[in-house]
ChimeraX commands (.cxc) that place a marker at each C-alpha (Angstrom):
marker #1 position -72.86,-147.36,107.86 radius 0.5
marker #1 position -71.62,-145.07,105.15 radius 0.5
marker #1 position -68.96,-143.60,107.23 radius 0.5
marker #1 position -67.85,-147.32,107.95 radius 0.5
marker #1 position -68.14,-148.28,104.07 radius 0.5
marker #1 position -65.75,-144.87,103.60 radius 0.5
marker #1 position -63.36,-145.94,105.82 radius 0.5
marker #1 position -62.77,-149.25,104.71 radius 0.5
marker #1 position -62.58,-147.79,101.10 radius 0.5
marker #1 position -59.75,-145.00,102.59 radius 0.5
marker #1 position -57.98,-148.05,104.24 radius 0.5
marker #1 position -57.86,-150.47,101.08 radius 0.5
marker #1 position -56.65,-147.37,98.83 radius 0.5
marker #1 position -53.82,-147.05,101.79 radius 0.5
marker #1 position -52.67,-150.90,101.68 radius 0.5
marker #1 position -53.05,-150.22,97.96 radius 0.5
marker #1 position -51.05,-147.03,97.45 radius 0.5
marker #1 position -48.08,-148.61,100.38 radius 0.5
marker #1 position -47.86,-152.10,97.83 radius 0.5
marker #1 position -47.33,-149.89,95.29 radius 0.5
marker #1 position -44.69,-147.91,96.51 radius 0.5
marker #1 position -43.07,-150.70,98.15 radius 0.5
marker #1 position -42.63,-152.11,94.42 radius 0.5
marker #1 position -41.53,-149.68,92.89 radius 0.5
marker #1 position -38.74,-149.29,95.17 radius 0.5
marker #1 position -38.16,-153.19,94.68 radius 0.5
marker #1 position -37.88,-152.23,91.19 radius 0.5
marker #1 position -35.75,-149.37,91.15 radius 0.5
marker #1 position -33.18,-150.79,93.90 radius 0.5
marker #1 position -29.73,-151.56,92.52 radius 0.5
marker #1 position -30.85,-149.89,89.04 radius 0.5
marker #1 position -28.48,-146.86,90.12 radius 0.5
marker #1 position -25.58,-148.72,88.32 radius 0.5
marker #1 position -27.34,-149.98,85.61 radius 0.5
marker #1 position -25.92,-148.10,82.21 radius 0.5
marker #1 position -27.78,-146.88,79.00 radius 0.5
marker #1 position -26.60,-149.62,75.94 radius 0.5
marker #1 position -27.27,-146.56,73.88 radius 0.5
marker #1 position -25.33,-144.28,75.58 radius 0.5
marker #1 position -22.32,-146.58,76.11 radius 0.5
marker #1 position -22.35,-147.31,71.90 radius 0.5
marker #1 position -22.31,-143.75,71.04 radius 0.5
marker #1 position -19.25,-143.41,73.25 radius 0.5
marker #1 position -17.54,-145.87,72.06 radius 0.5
marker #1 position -18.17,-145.05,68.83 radius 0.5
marker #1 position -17.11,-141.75,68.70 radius 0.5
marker #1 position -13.64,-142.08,71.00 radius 0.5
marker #1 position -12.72,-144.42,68.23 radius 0.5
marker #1 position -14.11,-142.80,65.32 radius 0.5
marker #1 position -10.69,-142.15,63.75 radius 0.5
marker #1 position -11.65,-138.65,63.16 radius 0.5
marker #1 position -12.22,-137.55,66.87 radius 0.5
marker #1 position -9.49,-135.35,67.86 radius 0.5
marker #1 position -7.57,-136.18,70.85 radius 0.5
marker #1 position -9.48,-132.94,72.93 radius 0.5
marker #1 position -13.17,-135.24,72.14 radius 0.5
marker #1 position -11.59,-138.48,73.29 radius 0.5
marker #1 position -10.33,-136.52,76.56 radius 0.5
marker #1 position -13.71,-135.37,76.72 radius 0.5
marker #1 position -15.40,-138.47,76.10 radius 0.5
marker #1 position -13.18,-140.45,78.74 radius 0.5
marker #1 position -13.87,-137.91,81.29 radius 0.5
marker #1 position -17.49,-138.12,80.69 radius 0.5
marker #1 position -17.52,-141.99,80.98 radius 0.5
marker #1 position -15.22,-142.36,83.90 radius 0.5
marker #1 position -17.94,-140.51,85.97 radius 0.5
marker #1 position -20.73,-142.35,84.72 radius 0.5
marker #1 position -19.14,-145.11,85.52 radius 0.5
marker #1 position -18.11,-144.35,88.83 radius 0.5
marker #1 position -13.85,-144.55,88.10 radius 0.5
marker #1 position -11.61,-143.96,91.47 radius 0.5
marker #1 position -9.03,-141.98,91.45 radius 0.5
marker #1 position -6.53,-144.45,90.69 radius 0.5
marker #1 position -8.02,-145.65,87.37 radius 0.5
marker #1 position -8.65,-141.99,86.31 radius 0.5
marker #1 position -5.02,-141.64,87.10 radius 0.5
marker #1 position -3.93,-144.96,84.99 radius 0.5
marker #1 position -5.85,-143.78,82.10 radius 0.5
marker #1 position -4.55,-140.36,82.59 radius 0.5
marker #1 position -7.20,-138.08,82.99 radius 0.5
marker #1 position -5.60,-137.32,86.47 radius 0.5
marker #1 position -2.15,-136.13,87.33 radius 0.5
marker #1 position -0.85,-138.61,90.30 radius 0.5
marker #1 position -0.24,-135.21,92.54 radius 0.5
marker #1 position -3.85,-134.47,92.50 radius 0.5
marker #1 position -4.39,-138.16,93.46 radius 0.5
marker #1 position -1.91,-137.55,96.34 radius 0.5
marker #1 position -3.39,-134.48,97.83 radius 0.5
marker #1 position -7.11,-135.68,97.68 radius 0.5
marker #1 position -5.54,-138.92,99.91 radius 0.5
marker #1 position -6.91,-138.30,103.41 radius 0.5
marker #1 position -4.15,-137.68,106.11 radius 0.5
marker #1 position -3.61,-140.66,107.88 radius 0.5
marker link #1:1,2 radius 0.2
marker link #1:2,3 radius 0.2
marker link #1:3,4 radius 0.2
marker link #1:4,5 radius 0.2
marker link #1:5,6 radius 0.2
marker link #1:6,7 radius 0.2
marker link #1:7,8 radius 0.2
marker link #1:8,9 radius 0.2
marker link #1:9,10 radius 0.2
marker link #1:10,11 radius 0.2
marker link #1:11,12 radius 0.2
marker link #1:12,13 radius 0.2
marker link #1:13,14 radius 0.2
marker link #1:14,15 radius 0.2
marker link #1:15,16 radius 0.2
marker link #1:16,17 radius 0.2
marker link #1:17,18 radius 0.2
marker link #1:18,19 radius 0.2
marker link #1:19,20 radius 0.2
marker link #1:20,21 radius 0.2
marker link #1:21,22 radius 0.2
marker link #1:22,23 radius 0.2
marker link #1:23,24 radius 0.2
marker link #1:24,25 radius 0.2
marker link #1:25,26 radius 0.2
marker link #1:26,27 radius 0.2
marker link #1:27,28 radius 0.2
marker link #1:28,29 radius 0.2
marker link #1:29,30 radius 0.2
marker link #1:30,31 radius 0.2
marker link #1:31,32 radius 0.2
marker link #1:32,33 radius 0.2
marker link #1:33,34 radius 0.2
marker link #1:34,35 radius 0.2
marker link #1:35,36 radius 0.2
marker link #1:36,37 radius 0.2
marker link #1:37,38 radius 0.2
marker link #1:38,39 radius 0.2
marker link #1:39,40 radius 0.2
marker link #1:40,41 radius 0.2
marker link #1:41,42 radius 0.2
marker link #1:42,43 radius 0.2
marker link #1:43,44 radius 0.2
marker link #1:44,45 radius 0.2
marker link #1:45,46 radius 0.2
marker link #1:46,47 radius 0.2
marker link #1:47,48 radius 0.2
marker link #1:48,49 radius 0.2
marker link #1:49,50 radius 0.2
marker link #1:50,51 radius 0.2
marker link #1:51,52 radius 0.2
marker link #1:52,53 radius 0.2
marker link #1:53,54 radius 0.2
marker link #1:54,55 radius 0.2
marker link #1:55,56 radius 0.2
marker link #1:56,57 radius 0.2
marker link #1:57,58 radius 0.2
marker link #1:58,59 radius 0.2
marker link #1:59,60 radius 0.2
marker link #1:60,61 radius 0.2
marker link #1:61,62 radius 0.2
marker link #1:62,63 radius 0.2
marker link #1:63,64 radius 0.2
marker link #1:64,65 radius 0.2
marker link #1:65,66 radius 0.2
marker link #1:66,67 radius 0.2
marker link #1:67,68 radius 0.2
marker link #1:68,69 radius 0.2
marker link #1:69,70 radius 0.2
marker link #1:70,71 radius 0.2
marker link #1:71,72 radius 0.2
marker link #1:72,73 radius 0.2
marker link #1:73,74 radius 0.2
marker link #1:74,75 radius 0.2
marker link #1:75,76 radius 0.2
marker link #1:76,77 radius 0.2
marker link #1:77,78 radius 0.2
marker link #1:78,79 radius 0.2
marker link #1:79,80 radius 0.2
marker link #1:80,81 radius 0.2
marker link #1:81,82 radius 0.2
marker link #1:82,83 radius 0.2
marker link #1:83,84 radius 0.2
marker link #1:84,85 radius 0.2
marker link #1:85,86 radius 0.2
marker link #1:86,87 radius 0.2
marker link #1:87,88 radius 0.2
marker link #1:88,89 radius 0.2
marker link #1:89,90 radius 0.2
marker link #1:90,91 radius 0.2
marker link #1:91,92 radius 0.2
marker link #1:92,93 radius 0.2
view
């Protein structure tokens, strides 16, 4: 009777504990792209702070285009890329 009480206790804590991870992977999915406000100001902020020399904004735009993920091709248009190293990291067709 005990053991029985025991086991129904162990097998309500394991729906329990699989509900909860189930939500928070409902919650987390698709967050992977979602960016700081903060973060994103204080960017901003100081690439255009007019006293930022031109190394800090390189800096800065590096930083941002891999937060936010940039391909090649607009790391190339904004110029932190050369369009040879775009051309060599092309797979061969």
């Amino acid at each position: 009777m005990e053991r029985d009480k025991l086991e129904a206790e162990r097998d309500e804590m394991k729906r329990y504990a699989s509900e909860l991870v189930e939500k928070v992977k409902n919650e987390v999915e698709g967050k992977e792209y979602m960016i700081d406000r903060r973060m994103i100001n204080t960017f901003l902020v100081q690439f255009l702070n007019p006293k930022s020399d031109e190394g800090t904004k390189h800096h800065m735009m590096q930083s941002m285009s891999k937060i936010l993920g940039f391909t090649m091709e607009e790391k190339q248009a904004l110029g932190l890329v050369e369009r040879q190293k775009i051309e060599e990291e092309k797979p061969a067709a």
